[in-house]
C-alpha positions as CSV (number, residue, x, y, z in Angstrom):
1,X,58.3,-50.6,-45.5
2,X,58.6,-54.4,-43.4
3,X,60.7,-56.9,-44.7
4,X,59.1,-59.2,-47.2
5,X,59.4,-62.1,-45.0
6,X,55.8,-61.0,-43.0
7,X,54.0,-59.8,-46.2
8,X,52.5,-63.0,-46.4
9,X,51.3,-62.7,-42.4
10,X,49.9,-58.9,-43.2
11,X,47.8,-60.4,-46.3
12,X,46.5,-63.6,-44.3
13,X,42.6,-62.6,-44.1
14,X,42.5,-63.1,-48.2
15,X,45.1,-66.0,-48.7
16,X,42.5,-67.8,-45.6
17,X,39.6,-66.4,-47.9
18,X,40.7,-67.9,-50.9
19,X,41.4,-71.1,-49.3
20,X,38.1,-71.2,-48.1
21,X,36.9,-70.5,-51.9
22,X,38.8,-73.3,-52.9
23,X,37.3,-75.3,-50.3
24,X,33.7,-74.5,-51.4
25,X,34.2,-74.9,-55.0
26,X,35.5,-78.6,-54.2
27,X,32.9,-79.2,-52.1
28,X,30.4,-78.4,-55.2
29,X,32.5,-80.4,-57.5
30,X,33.0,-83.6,-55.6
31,X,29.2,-83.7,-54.9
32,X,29.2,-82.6,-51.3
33,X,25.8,-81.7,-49.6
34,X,24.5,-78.2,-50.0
35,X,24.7,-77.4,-45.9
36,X,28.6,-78.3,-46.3
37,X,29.3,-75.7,-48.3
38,X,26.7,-73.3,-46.9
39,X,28.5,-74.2,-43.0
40,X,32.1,-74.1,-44.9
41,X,31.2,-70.5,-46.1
42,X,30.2,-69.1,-42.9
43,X,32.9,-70.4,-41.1
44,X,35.5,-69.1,-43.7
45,X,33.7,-65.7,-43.5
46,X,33.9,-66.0,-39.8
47,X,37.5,-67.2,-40.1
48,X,38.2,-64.2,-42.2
49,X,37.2,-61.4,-39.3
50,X,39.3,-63.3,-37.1
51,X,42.5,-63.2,-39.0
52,X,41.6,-59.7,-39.9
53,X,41.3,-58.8,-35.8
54,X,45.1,-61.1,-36.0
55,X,47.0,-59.5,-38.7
56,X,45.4,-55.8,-37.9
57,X,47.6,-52.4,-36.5
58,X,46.7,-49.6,-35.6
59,X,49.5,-48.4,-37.5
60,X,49.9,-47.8,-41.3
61,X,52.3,-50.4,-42.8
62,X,52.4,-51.0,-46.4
63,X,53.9,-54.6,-48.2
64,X,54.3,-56.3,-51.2
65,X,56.4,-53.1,-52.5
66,X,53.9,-50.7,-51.8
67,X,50.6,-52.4,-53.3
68,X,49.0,-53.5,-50.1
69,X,48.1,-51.0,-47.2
70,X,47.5,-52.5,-43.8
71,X,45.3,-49.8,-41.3
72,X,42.9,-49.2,-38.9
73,X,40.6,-47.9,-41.2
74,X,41.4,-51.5,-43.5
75,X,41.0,-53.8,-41.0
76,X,37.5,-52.1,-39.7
77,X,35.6,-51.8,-42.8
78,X,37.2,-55.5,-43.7
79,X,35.6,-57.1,-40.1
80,X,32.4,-55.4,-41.1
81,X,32.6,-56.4,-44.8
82,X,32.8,-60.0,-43.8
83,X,29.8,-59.7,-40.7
84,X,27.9,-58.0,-43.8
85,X,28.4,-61.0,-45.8
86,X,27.7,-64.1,-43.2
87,X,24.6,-61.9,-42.3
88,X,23.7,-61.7,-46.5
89,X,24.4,-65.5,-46.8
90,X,22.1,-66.3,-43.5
91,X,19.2,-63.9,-44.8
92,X,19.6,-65.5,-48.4
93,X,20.0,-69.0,-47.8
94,X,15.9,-70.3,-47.8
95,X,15.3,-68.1,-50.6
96,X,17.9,-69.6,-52.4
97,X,16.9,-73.6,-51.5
98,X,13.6,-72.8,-52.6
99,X,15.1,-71.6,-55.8
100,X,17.3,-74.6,-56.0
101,X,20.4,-71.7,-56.2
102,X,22.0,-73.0,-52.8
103,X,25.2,-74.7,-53.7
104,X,29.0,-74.3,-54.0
105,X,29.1,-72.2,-57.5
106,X,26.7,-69.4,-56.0
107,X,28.6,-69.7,-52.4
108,X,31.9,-69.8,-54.2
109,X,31.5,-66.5,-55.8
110,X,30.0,-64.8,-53.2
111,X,33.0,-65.4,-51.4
112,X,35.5,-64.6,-54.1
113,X,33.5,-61.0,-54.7
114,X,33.7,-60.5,-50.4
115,X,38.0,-61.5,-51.7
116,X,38.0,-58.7,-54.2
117,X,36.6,-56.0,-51.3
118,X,39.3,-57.5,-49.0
119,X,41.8,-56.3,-51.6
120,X,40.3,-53.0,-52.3
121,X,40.0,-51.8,-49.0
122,X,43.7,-53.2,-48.4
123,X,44.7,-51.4,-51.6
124,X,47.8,-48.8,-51.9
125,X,48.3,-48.7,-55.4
126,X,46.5,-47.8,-59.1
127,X,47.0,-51.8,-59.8
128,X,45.8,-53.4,-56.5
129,X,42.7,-51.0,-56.4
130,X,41.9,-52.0,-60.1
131,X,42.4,-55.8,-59.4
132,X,40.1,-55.9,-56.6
133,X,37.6,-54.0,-58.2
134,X,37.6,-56.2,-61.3
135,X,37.8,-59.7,-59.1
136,X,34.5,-58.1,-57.3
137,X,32.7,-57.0,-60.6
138,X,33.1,-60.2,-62.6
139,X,31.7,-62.8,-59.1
140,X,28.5,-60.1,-58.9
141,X,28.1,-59.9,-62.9
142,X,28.1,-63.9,-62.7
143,X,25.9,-63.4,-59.6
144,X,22.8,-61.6,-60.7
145,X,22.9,-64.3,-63.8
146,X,23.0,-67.7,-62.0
147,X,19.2,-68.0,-63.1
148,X,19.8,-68.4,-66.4
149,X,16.1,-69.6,-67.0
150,X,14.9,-66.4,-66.0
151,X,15.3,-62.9,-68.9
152,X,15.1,-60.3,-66.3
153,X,17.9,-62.0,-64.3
154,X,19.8,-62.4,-67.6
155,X,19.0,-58.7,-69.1
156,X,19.9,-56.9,-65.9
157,X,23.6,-59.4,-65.7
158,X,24.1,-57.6,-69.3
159,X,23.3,-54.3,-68.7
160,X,25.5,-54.7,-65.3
161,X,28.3,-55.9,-67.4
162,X,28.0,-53.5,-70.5
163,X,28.0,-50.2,-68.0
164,X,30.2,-51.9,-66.0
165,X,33.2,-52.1,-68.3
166,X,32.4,-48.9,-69.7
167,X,32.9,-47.6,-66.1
168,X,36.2,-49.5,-65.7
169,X,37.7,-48.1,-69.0
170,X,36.6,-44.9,-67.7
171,X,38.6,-45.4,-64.7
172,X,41.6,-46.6,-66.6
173,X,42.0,-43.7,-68.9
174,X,41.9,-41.6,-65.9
175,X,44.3,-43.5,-64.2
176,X,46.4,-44.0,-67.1
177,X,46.5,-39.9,-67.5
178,X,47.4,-39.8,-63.7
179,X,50.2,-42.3,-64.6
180,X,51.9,-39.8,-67.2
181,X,51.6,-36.7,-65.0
182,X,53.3,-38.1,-62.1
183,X,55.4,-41.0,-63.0
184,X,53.8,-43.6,-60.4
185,X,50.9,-46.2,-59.7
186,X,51.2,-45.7,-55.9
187,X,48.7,-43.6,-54.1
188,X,51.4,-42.0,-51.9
189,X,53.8,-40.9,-54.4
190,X,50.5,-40.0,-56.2
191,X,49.8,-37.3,-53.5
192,X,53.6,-36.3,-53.2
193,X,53.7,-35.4,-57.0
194,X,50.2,-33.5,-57.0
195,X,51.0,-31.3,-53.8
196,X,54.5,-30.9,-55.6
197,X,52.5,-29.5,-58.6
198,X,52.2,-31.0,-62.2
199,X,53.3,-29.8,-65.3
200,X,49.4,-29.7,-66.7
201,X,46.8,-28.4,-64.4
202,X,44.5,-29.0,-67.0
203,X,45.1,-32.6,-67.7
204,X,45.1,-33.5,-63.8
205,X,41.1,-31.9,-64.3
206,X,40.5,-34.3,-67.2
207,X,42.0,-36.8,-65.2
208,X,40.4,-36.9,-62.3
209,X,37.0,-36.7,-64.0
210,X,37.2,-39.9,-65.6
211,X,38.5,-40.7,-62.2
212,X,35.6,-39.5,-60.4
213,X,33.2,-41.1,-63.1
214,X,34.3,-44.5,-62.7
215,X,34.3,-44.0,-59.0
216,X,30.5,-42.8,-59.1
217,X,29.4,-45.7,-61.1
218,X,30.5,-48.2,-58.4
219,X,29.0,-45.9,-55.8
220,X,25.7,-46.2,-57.6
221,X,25.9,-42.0,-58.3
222,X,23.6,-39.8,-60.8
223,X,24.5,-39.6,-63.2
224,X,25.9,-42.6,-63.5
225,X,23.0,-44.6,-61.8
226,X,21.3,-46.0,-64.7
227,X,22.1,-49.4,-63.5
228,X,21.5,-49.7,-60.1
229,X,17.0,-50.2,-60.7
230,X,17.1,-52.9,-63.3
231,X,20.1,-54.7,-61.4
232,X,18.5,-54.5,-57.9
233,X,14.7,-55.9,-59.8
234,X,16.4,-58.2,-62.4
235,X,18.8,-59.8,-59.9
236,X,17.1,-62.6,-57.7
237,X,16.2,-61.0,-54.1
238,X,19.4,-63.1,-52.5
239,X,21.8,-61.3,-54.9
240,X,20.1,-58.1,-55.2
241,X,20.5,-58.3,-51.3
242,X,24.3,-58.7,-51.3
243,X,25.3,-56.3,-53.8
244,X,23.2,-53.7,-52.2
245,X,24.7,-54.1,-49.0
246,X,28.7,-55.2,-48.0
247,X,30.0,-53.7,-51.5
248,X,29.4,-50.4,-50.8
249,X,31.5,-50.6,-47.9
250,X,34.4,-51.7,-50.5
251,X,33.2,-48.7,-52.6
252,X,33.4,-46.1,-49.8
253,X,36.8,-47.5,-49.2
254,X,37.3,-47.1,-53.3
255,X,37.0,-43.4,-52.6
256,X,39.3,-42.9,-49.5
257,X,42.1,-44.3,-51.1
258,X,41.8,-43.0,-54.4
259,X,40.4,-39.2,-53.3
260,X,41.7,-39.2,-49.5
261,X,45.2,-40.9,-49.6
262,X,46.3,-40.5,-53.8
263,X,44.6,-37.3,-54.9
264,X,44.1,-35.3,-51.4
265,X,46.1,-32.5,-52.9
266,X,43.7,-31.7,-55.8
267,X,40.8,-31.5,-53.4
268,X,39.4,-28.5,-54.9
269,X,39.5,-30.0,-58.0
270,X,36.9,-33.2,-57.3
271,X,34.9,-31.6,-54.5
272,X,33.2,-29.9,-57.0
273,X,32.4,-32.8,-58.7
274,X,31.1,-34.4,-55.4
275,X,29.2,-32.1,-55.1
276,X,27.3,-32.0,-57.8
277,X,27.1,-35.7,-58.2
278,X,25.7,-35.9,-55.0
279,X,22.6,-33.3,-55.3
280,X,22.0,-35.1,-58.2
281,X,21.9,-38.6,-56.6
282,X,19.6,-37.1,-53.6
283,X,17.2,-35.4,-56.3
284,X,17.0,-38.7,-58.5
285,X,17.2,-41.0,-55.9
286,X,14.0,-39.6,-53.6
287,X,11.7,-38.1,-56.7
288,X,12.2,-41.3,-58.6
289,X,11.5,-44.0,-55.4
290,X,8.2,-42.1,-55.3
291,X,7.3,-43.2,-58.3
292,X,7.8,-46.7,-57.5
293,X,5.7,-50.1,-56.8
294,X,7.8,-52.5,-56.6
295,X,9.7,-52.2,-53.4
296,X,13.2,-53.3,-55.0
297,X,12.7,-50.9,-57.1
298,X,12.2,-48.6,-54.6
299,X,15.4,-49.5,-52.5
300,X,17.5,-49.2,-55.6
301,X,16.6,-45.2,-56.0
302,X,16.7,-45.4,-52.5
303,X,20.2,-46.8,-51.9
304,X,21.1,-43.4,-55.3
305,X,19.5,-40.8,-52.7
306,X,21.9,-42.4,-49.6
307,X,25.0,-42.7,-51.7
308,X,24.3,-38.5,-52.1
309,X,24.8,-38.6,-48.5
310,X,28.2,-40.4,-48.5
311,X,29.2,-38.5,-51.3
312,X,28.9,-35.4,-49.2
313,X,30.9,-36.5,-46.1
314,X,33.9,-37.6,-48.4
315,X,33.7,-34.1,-50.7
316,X,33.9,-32.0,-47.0
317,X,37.8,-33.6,-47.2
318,X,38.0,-33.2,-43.2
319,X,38.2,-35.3,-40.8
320,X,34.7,-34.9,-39.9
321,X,33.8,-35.4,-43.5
322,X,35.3,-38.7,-43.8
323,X,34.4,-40.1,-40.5
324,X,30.8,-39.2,-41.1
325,X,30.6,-40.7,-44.2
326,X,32.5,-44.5,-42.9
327,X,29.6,-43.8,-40.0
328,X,27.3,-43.3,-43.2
329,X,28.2,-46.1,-45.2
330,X,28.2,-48.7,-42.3
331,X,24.8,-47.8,-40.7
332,X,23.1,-47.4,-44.6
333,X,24.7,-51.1,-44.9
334,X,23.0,-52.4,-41.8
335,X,19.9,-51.0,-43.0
336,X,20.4,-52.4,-46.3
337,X,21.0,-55.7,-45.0
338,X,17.5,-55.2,-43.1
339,X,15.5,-54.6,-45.8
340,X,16.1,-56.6,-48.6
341,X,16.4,-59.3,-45.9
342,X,12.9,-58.9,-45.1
343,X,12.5,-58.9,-48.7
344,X,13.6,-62.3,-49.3
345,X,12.3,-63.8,-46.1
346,X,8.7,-62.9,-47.0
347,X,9.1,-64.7,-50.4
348,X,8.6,-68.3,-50.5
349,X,9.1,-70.7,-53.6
350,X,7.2,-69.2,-56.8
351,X,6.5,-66.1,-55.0
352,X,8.5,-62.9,-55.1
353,X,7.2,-60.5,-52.1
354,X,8.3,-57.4,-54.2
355,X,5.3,-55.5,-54.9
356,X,4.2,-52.8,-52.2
357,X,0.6,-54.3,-52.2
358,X,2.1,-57.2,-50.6
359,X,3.0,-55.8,-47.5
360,X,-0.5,-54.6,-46.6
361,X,-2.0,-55.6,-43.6
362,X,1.5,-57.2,-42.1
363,X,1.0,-55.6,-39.3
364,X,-2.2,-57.8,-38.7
365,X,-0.7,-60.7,-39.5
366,X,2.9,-60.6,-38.0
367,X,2.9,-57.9,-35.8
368,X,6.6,-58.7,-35.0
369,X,7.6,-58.8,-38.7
370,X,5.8,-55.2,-39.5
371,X,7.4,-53.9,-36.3
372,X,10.8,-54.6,-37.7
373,X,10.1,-53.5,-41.1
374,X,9.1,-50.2,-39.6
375,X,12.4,-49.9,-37.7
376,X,14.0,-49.9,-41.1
377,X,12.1,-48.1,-42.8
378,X,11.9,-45.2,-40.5
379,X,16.0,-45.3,-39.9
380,X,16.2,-45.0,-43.8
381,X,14.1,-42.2,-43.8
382,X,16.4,-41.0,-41.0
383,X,14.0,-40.3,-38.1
384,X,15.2,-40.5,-34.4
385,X,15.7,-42.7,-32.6
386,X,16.7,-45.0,-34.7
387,X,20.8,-45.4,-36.3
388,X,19.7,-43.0,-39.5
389,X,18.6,-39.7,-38.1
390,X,22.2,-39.5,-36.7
391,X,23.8,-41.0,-39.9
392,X,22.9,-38.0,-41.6
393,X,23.0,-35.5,-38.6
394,X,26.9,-36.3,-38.6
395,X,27.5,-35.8,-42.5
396,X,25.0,-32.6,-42.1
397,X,27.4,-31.5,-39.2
398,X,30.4,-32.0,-41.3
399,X,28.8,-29.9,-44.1
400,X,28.1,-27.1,-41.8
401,X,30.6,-26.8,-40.2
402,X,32.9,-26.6,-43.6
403,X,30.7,-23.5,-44.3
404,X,28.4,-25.8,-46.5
405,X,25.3,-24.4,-45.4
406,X,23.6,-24.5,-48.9
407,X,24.3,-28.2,-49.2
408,X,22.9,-28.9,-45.9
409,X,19.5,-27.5,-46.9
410,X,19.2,-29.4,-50.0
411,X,20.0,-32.4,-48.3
412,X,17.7,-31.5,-46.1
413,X,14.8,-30.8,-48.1
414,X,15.5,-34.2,-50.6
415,X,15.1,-36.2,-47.0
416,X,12.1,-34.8,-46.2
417,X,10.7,-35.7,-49.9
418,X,12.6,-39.0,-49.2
419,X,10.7,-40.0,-46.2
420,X,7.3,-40.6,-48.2
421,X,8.4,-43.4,-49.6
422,X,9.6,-44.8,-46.7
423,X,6.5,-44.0,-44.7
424,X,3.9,-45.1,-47.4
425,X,5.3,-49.0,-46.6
426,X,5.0,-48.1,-43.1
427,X,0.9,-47.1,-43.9
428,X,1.0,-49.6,-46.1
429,X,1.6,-52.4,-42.7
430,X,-0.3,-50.8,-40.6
431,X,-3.7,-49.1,-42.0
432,X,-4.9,-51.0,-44.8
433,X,-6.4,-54.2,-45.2
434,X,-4.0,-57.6,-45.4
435,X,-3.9,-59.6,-48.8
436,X,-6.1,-62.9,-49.0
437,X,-3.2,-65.3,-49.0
438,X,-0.1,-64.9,-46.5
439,X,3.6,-65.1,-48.0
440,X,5.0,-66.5,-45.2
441,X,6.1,-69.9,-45.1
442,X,6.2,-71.8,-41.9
443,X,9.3,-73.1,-42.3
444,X,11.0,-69.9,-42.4
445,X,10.9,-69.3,-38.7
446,X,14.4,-69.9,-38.2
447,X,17.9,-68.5,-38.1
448,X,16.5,-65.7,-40.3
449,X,13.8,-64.6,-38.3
450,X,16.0,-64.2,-35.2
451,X,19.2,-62.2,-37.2
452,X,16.0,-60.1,-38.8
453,X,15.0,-59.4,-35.2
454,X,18.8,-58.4,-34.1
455,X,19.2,-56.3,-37.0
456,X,16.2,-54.4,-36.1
457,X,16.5,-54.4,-32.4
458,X,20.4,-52.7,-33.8
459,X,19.7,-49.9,-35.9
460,X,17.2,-49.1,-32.7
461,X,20.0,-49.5,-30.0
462,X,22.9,-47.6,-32.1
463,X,19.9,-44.5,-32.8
464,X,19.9,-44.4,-28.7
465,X,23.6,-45.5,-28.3
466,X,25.5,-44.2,-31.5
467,X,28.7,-42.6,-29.7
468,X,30.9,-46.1,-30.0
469,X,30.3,-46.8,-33.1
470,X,30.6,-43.2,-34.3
471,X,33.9,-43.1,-32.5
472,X,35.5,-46.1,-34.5
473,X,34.6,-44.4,-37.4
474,X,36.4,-41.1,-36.2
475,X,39.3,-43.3,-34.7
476,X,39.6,-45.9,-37.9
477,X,40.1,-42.5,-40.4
478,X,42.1,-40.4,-38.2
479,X,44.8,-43.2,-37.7
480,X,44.8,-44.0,-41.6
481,X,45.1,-40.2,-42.7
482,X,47.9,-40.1,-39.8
């Protein structure tokens, strides 16, 4: 434990994030211009890795009494939670002028949900964990409604925030049973207690799976999916981007500390549950993107079928396991980022480019922009050489080499089936004839265009060069799990 005098200095990246929310939010009230706050947000979220790369060790110290965790694996996933988010705000912000949504509420609470991910991933104890996750919920529930003219926006808010706190009262009846068994909120005494053994085997099962329910929800997990299509297509493109993308970093990070660092001893317990939560997710997730014709649609069962695949890194409860799956969640994150950024930078103002006939012919058009769509495309169907074929050859190794072999054909077999969906926008580009009118704006070649081109030019340089990244995966778990 370090003295209380410099738990202050290890929480600085969200006390400077919160300031910067402040900042925004007077920006917006005192009537500031819209590029003020937009600049003031990307320098905050900017501000925010740099304090992180500042107040970051490599070694596990915990402060506030135990609430707040400060790692390597912490202050990785919180550098590429805020990168995810300047990226989201850059991708989002023409979209958003042309919808008039640009200003200092919308900014404010992106910045407050990137706050509550800061404090889950930082989070050592039942209350911290719950806190975070609740300060993220309520900015993305008020998120996906800030068109308030608009009923699919406002039905898809509702059902986000009806399943949502269903999901959280799930979690807190689970937690609240882990509370009686073992006397304590924090994660560590958590795991002390269960390896000790409990008085009730039985009731640390029921336990963990409202445990493991509430923690699938936030993943986006069948069963517990049902919200993930109607949220992604309600949700304008700019939202539907962000939650799509940086909080599932904060969700993977959910599931180490709760699962990896609180309830490691009862591993055979909830890998089952993994388990089977994640063949569901790949069997849902690929058979019902097929289906699809509207390509948010389509990323939303996608994003069910990739959260299988994180879901069976973490259930291998190695090293390998969990390393694969960080690897897993960052490079699906990137890809993420990719595509529903290409999404909203082919929509223009009173056009939504979120209907597969749209990208027909964009290959004849913008060769460029087709070329780039392809790259994530194929990645998320995880073909070499791009980041994804090695995203899920690493969790597939994991499996394997846990004597999962069974699990490794399924997954298998689900990518194959996945990689129609992904390859039909691909045809779609390439081989049949371009709409009458173009989508494209020609004021959008800008800042977007070029981050659209890095984040291609990326996932193709981490398929060829993956080791580095890989190995701050490895490195970032192995020093948390000591």
């Amino acid at each position: 434990m370090i003295p209380p005098s410099t738990d202050f200095l290890i929480a600085l990246p969200e006390i400077s994030l919160l300031v910067v929310a402040s900042v925004v939010l007077l920006i917006e009230a005192y009537g500031g211009s819209k590029n003020a706050a937009y600049i003031t947000t990307l320098l905050g979220l900017l501000l925010g890795c740099v304090v992180v790369a500042f107040a970051g060790s490599p070694e596990t110290r915990l402060a506030f009494g135990g609430l707040y965790i400060n790692d390597a694996m912490g202050a990785t996933l919180k550098v590429l939670t805020c990168f995810s988010a300047i990226m989201a705000v850059i991708y989002s912000r023409q979209y958003l002028a042309d919808r008039g949504m640009l200003g200092g509420d919308y900014l404010a609470l992106l910045l407050f949900a990137v706050l509550g991910m800061m404090v889950m991933i930082s989070a050592a104890h039942f209350l911290t964990l719950y806190l975070g996750l609740e300060l993220l919920s309520l900015a993305l529930y008020a998120m996906v409604a800030m068109r308030r003219d608009d009923v699919r926006a406002s039905e898809a808010a509702m059902k986000y925030f009806v399943l949502g706190a269903l999901a959280s009262g799930l979690l807190l009846y689970g937690m609240s049973l882990l509370y009686g068994l073992t006397g304590s909120l924090e994660l560590g005494r958590i795991a002390e207690v269960v390896h000790g053994g409990v008085k009730s085997e039985k009731v640390l099962v029921f336990a963990l799976v409202f445990v493991v329910a509430g923690l699938g929800f936030k993943l986006g997990a069948a069963p517990f999916h049902m919200w993930i299509p109607d949220v992604y297509h309600g949700a304008p493109t700019a939202v539907a981007l962000f939650v799509g993308s940086a909080p599932k970093l904060a969700a993977f990070a959910f599931a180490m500390r709760l699962l990896a660092d609180g309830l490691q001893p009862a591993h055979g317990d909830w890998q089952q549950m993994l388990a089977v939560m994640a063949v569901a997710s790949l069997a849902i997730g690929n058979l019902a993107a097929i289906m699809q014709t509207n390509i948010k649609r389509m990323l939303a069962y996608s994003t069910i079928s990739h959260m299988g695949f994180v879901l069976l890194g973490i259930m291998n409860g190695s090293l390998a396991g969990y390393s694969g799956a960080m690897f897993y969640a960052v490079t699906y994150v990137l890809m993420s980022l990719g595509g529903f950024g290409m999404v909203a930078y082919l929509s223009r103002a009173g056009v939504e480019a979120e209907e597969l006939d749209d990208y027909k012919g964009l290959n004849a058009k913008h060769p460029w922009l087709a070329a780039v769509m392809g790259m994530f495309m194929l990645s998320m169907a995880g073909l070499p050489p791009f980041v994804g074929f090695y995203a899920k050859l690493t969790v597939l190794q994991a499996l394997i080499g846990a004597g999962w072999i069974w699990l490794a054909v399924v997954a298998v077999m689900f990518s194959l089936i996945g990689a129609f969906y992904y390859l039909r926008v691909v045809k779609l580009m390439y081989f049949d004839a371009p709409a009458a009118t173009d989508t494209i704006p020609a004021s959008h070649a800008g800042d977007a265009h070029m981050l659209l081109s890095a984040n291609g030019l990326a996932i193709l340089l981490l398929g060829i060069l993956p080791q580095p990244l890989m190995t701050l995966c490895a490195y970032s778990v192995q020093m948390s799990l000591g």
